[in-house]
N, C-alpha and C positions, 0 to 999 in steps of 0.2 A: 478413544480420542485418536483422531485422526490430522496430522499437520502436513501439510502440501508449500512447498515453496515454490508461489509466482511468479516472484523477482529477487535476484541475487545478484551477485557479480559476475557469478559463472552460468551458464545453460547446458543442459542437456542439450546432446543434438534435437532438431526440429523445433526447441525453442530460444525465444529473443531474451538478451540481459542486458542489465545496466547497474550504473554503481544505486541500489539501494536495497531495499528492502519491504518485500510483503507476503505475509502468510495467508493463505485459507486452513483454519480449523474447524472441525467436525465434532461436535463436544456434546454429551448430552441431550441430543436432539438439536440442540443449534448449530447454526452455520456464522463464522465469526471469521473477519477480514482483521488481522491484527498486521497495519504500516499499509500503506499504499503505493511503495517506491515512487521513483522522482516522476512518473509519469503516466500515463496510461496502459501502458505495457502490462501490468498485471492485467488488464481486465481479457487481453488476444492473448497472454499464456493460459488462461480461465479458460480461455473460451477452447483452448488446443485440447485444454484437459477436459473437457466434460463436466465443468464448474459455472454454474452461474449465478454472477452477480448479484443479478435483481435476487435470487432466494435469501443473500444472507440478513441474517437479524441484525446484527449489528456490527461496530468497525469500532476497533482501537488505536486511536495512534499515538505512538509510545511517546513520540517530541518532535518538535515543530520543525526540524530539519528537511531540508526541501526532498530529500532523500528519503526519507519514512513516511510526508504526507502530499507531497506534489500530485498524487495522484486523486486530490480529493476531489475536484471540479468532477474530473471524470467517473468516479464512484458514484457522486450524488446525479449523476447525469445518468448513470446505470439502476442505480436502486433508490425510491422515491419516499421510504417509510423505515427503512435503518437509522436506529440509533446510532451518533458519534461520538465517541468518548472520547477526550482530553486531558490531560490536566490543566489544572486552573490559568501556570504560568507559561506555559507552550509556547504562547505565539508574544513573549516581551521580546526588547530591542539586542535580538544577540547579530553577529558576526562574526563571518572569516575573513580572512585575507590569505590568499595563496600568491604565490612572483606571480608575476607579467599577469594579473587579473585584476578587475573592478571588484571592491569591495561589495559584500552580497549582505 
């Protein structure tokens, strides 16, 4: 098994970060996108590594927090026939509220 991190809070030099979170795993012949951080950004740190997208079989996203699956437009925009896995209650009505911001 093999776990690579494409987006975290911190970056290696020569790559881009942001507050969330997304792994590529290499697991028994499979390639598995588990979180897709807040944005597209996993798919240019893939692409820095030598990872591509379109191969993985499938994508987990752990909870519906814009930080772990924001990047899902951009995933299904990359790979056309990956299973997405969920759980059931992911996307009910949660919120935050941080000072001086709109309720999200």
């Amino acid at each position: 098994m093999v776990i690579r991190t494409l987006v975290d809070d911190k970056a290696l030099e020569g790559y881009s970060c942001e507050h969330g979170l997304s792994f590529h795993i290499t697991a028994n012949g499979k390639n598995i996108l588990f979180d897709l951080g807040k944005t597209n950004l996993f798919t240019q740190n893939a692409q820095h590594m030598g990872i591509d997208i379109a191969a993985v079989d499938f994508a987990v996203i752990s909870h519906a927090h814009y930080d772990h699956g924001g990047g899902l437009r951009a995933f299904l925009q990359a790979n056309d026939h990956a299973l997405v896995y969920v759980r059931e209650n992911a996307f009910g009505e949660f919120y935050a509220r941080r000072p001086k911001e709109p309720l999200i």
